[in-house]
N, CA and C of each residue as an Amber inpcrd file, in Angstrom:
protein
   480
   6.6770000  -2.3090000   7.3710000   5.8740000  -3.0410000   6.4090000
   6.8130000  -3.8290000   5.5170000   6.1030000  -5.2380000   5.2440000
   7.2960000  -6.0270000   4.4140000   6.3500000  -6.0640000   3.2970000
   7.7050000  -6.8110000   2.3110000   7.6270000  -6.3120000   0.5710000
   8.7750000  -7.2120000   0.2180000   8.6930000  -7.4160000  -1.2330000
  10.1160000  -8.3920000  -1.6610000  11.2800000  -6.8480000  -1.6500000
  11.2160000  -6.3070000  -1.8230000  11.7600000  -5.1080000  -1.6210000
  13.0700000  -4.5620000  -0.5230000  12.5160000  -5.2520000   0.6870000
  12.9910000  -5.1320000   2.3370000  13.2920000  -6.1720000   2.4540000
  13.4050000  -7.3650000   2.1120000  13.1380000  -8.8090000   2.9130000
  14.1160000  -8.5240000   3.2460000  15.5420000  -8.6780000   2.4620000
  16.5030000  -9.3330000   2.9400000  17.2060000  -8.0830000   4.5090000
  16.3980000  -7.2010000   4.7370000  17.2540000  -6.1850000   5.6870000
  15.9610000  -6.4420000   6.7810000  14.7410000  -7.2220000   7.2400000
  13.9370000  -7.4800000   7.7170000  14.4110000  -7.8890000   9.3620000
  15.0160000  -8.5340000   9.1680000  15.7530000  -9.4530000  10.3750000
  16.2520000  -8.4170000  11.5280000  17.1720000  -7.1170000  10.5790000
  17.8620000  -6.0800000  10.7980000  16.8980000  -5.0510000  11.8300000
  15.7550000  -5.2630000  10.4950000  14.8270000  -3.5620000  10.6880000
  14.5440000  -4.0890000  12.4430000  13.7220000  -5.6430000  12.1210000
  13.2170000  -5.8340000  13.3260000  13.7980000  -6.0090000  14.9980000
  14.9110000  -6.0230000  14.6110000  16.1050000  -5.8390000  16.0220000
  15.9890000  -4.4560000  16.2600000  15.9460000  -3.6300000  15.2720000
  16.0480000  -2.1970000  15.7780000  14.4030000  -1.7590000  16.1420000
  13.2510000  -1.9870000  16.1440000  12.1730000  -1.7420000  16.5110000
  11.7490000  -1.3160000  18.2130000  11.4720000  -0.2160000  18.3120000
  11.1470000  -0.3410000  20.0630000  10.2680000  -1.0330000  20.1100000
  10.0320000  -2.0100000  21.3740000   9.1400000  -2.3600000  22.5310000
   7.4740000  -1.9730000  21.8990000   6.5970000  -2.5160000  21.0770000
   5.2490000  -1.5350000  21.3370000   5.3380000  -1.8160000  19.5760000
   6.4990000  -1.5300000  18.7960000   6.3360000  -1.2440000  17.4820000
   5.0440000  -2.4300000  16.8260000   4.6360000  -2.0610000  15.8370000
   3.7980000  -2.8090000  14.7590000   4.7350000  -3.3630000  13.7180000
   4.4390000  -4.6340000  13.0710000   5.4130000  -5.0480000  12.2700000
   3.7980000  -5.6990000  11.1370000   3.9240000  -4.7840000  10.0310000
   3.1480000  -5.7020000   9.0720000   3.4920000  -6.0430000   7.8860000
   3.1900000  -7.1760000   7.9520000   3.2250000  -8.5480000   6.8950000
   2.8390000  -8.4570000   5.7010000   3.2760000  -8.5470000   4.6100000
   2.7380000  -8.8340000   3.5790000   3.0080000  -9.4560000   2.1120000
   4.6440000  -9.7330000   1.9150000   4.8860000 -10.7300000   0.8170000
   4.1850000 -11.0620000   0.0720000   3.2210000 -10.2800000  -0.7250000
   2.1190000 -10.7920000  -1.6510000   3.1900000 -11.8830000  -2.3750000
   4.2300000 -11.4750000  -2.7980000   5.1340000 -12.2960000  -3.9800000
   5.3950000 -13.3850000  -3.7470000   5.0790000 -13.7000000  -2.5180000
   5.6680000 -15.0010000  -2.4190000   4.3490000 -16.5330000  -2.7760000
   4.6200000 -17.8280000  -2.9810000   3.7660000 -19.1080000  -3.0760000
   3.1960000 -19.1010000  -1.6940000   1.9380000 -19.4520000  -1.5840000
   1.5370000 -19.4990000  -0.1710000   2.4850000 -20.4110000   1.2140000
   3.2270000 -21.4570000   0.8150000   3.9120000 -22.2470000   1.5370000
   4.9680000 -21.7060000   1.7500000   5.7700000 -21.0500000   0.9860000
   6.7650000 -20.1680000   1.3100000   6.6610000 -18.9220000   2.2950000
   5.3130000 -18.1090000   1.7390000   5.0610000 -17.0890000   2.5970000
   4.1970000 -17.4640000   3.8440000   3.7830000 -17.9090000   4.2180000
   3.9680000 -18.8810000   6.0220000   4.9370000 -19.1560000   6.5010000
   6.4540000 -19.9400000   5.6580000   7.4960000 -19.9750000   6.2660000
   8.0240000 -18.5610000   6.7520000   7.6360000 -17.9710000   5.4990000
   8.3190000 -16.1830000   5.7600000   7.7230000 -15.9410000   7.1630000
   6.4170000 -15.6270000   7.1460000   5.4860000 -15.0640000   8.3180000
   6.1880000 -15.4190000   9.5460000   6.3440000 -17.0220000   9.5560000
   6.3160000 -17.2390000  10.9720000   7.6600000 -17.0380000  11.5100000
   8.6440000 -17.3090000  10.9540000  10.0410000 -16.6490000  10.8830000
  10.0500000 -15.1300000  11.4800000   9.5420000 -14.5020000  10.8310000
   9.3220000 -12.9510000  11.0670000   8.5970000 -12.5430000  12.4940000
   7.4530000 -13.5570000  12.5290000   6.5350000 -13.2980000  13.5080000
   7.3840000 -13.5410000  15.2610000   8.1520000 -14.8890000  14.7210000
   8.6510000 -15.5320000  16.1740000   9.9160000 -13.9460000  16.9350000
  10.3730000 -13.6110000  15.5720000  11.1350000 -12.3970000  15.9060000
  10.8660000 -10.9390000  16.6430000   9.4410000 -11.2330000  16.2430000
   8.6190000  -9.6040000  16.5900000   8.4150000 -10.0680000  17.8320000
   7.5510000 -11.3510000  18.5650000   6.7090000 -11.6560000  19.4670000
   8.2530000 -11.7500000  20.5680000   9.1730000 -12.1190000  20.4990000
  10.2450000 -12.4300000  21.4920000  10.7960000 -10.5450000  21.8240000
  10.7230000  -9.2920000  20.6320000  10.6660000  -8.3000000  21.1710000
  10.0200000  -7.5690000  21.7510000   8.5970000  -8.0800000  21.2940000
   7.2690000  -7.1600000  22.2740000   6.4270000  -6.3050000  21.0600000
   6.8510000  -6.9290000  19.5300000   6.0740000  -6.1600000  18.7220000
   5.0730000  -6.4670000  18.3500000   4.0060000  -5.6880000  17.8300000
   3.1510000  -6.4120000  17.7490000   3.4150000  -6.5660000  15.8930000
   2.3560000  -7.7100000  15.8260000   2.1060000  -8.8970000  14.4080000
   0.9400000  -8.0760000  13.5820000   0.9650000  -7.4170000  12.3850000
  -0.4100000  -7.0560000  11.7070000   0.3530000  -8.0710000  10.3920000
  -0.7050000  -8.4520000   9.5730000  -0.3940000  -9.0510000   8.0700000
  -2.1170000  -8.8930000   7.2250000  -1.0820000  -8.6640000   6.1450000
  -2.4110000  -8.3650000   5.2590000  -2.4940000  -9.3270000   4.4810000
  -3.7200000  -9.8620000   4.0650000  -4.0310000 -11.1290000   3.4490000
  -3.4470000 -12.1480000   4.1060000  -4.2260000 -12.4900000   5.7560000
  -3.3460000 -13.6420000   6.0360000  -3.8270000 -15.1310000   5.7870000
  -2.9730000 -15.7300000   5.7090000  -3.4790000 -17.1190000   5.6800000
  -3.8860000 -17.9790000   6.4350000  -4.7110000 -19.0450000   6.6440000
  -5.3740000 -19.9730000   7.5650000  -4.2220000 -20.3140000   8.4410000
  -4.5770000 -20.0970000  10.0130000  -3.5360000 -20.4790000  10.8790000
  -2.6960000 -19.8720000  11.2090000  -2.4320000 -18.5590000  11.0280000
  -1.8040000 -17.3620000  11.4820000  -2.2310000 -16.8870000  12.6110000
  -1.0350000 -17.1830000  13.2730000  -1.3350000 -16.2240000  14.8540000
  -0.6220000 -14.4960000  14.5260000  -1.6940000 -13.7450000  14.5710000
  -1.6700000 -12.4410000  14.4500000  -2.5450000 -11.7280000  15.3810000
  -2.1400000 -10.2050000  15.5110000  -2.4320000  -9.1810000  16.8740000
  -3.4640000  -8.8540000  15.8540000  -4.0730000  -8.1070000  14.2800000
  -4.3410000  -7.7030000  14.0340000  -4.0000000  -7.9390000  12.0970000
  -4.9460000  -7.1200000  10.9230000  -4.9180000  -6.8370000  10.0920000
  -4.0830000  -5.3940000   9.8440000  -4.0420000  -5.5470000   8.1460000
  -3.8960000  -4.0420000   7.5530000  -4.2500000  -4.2110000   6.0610000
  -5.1920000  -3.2410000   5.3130000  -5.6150000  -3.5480000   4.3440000
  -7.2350000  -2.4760000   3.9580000  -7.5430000  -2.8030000   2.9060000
  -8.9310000  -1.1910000   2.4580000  -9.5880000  -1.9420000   3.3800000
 -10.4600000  -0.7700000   3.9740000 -11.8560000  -0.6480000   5.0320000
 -12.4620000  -1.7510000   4.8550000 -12.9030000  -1.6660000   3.4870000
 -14.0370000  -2.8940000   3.5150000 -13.9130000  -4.5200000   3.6180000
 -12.4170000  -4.6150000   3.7340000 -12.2490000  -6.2050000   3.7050000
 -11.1480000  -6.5360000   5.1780000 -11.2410000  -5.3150000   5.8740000
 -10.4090000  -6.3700000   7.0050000 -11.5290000  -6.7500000   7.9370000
 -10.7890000  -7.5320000   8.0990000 -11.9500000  -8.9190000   9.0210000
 -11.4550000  -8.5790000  10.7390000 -12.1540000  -9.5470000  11.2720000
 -11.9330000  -9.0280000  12.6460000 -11.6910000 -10.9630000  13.0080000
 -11.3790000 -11.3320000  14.3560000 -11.1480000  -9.7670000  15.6570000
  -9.9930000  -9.2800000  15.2500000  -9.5990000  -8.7320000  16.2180000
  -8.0170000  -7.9600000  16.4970000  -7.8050000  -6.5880000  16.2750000
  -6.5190000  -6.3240000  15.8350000  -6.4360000  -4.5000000  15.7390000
  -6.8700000  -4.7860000  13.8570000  -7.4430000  -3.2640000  13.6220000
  -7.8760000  -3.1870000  12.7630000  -6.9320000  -1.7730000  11.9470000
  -6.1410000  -1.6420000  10.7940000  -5.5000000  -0.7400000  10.6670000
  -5.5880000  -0.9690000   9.2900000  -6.5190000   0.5990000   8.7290000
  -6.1970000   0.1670000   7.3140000  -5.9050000   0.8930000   6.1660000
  -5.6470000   1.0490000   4.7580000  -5.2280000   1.9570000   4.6900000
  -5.8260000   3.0370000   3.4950000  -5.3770000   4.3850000   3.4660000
  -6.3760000   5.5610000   3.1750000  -5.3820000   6.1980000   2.3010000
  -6.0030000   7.2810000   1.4170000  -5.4860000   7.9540000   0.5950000
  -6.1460000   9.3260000   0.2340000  -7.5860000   9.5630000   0.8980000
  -8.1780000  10.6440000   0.9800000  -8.9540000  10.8670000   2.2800000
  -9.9410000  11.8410000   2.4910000 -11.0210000  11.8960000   3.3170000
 -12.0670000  11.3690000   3.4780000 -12.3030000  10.5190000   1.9950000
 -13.3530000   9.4550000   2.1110000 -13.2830000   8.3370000   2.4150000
 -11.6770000   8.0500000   2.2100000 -11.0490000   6.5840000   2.3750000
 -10.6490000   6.3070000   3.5780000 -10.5870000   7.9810000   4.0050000
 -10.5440000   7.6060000   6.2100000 -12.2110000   7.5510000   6.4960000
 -12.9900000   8.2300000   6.1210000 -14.1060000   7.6430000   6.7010000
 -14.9190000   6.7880000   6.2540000 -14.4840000   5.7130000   5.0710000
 -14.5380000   4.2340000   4.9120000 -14.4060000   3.6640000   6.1400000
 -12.9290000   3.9200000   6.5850000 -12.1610000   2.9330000   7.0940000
 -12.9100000   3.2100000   8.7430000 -13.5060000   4.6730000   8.9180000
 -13.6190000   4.9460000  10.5310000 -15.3460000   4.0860000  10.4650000
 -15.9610000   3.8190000   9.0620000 -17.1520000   3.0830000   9.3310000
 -16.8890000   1.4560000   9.3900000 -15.8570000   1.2430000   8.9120000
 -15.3700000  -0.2620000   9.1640000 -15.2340000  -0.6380000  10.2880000
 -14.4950000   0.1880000  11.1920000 -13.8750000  -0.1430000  12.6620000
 -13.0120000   0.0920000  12.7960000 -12.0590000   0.5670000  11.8090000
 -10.7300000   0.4370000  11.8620000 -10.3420000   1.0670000  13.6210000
  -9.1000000   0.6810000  13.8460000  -8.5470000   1.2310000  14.9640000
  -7.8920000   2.5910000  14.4950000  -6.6370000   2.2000000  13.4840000
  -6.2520000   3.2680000  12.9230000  -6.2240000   3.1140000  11.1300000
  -5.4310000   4.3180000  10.8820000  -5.0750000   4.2120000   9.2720000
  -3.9710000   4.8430000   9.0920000  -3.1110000   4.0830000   7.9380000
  -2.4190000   4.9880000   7.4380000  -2.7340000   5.4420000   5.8070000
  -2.2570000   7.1270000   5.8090000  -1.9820000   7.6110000   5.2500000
  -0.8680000   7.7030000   4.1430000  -1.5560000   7.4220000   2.7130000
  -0.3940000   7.4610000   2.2130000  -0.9260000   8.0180000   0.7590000
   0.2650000   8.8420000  -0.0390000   1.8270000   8.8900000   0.1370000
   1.9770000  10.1270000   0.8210000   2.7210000  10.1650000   1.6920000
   3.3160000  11.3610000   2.1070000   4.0090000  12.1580000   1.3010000
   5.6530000  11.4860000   1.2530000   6.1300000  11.9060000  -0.0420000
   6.5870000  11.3190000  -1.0290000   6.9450000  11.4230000  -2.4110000
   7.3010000  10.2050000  -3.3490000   8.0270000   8.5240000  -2.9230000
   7.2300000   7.7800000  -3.5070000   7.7020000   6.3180000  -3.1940000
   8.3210000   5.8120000  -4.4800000   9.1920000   4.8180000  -4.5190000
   9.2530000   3.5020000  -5.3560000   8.3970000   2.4550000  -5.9640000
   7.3290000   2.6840000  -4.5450000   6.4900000   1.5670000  -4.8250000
   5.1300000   2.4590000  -5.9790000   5.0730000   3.4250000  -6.1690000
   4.1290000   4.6330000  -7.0720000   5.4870000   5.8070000  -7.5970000
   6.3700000   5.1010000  -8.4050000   6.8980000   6.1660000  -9.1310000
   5.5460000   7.2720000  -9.8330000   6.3320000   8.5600000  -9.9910000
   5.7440000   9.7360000 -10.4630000   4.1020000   9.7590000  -9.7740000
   3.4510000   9.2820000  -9.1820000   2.4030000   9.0180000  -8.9560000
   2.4890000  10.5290000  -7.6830000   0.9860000  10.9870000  -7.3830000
   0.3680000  12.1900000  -7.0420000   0.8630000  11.5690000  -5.4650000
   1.5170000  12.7600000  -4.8770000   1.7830000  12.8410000  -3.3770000
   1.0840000  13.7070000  -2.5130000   0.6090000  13.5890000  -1.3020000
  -0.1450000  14.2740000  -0.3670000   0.3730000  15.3680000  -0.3110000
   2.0750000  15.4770000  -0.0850000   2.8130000  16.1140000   0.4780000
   2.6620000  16.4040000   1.9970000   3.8500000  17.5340000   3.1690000
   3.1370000  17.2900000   4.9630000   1.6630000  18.1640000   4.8240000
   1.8630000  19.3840000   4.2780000   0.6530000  20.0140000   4.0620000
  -0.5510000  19.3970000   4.2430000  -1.1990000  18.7840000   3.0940000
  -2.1700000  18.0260000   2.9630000  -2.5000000  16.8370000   3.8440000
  -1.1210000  16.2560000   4.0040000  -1.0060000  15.1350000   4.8590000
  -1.2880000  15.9080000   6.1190000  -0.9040000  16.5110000   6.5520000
  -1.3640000  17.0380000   7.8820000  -2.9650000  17.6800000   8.3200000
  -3.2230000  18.4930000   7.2230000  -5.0920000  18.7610000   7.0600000
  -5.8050000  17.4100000   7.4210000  -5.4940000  16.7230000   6.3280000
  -6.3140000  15.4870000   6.6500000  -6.5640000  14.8450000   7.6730000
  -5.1950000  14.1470000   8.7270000  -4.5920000  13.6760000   9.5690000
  -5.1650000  14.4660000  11.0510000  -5.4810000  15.7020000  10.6260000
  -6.1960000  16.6810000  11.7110000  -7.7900000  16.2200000  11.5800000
  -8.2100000  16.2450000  10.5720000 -10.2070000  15.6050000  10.4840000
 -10.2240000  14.3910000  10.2820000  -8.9510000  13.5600000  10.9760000
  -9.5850000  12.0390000  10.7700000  -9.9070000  12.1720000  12.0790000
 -11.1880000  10.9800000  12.3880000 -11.5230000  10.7160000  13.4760000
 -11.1680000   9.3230000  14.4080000  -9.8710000   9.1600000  13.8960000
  -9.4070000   7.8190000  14.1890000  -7.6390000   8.2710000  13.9830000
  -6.6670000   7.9720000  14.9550000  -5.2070000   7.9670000  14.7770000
  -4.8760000   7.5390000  13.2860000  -4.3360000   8.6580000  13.0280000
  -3.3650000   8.4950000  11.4450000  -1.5390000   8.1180000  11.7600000
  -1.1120000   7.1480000  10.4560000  -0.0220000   7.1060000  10.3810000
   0.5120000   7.5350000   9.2790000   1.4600000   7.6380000   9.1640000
   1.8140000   8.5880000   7.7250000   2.7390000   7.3750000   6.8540000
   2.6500000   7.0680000   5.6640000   3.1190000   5.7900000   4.9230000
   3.5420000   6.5010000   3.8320000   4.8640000   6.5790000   3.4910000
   5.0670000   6.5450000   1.9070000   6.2790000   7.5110000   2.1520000
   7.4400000   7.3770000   1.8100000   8.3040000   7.7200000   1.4880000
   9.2150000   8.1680000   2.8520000   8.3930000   7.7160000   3.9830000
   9.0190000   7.8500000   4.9430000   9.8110000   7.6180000   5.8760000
  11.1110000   8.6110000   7.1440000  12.0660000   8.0970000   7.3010000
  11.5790000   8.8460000   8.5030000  12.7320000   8.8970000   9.5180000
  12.5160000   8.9340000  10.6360000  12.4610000  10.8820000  11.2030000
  13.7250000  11.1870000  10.0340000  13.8330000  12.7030000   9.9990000
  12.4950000  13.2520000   9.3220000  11.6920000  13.0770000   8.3540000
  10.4390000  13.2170000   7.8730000   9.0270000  13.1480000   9.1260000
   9.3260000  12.1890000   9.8810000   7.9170000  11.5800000  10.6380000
   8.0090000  12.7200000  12.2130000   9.8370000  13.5520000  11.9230000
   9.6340000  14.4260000  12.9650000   8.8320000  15.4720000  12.6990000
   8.8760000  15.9300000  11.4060000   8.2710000  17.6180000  11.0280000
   6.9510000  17.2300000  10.9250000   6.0960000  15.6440000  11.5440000
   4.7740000  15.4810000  10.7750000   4.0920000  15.3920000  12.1920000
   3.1100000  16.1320000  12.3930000   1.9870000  15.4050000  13.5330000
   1.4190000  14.2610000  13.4630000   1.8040000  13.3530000  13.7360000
   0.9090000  11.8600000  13.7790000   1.2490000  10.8830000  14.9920000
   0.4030000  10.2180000  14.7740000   0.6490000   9.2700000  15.5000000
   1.7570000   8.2070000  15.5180000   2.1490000   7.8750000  14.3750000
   3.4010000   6.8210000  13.9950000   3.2040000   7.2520000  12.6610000
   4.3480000   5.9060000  12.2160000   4.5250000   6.1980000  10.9240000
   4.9220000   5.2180000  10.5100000   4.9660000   4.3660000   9.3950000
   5.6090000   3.3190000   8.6260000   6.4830000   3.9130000   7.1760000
   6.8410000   2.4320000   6.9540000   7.5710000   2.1620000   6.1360000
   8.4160000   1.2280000   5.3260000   8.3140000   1.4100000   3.9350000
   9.0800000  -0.2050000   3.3460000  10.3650000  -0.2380000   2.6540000
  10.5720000   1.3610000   2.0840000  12.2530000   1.1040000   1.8640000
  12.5550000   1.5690000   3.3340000  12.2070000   2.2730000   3.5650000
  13.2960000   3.1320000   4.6860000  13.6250000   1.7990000   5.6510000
  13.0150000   0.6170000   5.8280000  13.4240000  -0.5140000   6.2750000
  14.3200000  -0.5830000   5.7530000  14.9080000  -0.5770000   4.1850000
  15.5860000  -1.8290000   3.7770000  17.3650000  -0.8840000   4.1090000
């Protein structure tokens, strides 16, 4: 997941991505003309490895595989992935369509200093009664996403 946060190690993250990975978009920070230059830059990089394209809030003329963003506002077509923070907010998202969701926080972020964490515990209860593939989002690294049952997992420092 991108952020002004990651940009500049983006280029990096996305060389190291397997075959299949998801790469989503989102530079809220940036002027809209800038963040299209960003996108498509980013995008031409993913599509020449085999990743796939999600962006949230995209703009007119974006070639994208899919969204990411709350239940009630991702639009279709494409993959639908969006994101949750309780049991109601996965079955928002499983009445939306979503394909999947992630889960977040796993464990403490940057992006929610001091702010309330799932922890794997909880994160894992939940992740068991969703009725739709969970990913686990927030504070996560690669040694973390082993001790977790899920499906995948993201992330925006552990990019950088």
């Amino acid at each position: 997941m991108s952020d002004a946060r990651n940009d500049a190690a983006l280029e990096r993250a996305i060389a190291r991505l397997p075959r299949g990975a998801g790469f989503v978009f989102r530079h809220y920070h940036l002027p809209p003309r800038e963040r299209t230059a960003r996108f498509e830059r980013l995008a031409r990089l993913c599509r020449a490895r085999g990743i796939i394209v999600l962006a949230s809030r995209p703009l007119r003329g974006w070639r994208i595989d899919g969204t990411y963003g709350a239940a009630p506002t991702l639009p279709r077509p494409g993959l639908r992935f969006a994101t949750a923070h309780s049991l109601r907010e996965i079955g928002q998202a499983e009445r939306a369509g979503a394909d999947a969701v992630l889960l977040s926080p796993v464990f403490p972020t940057r992006t929610h200093p001091g702010g309330l964490v799932l922890g794997p515990v909880r994160f894992g209860l939940l992740a068991r009664l969703a009725p739709l593939p969970v990913l686990a989002l927030g504070g996560m690294t690669r040694q973390r996403a082993k001790r977790l049952a899920v499906h995948g997992w993201a992330a925006i420092d552990g990019l950088a």
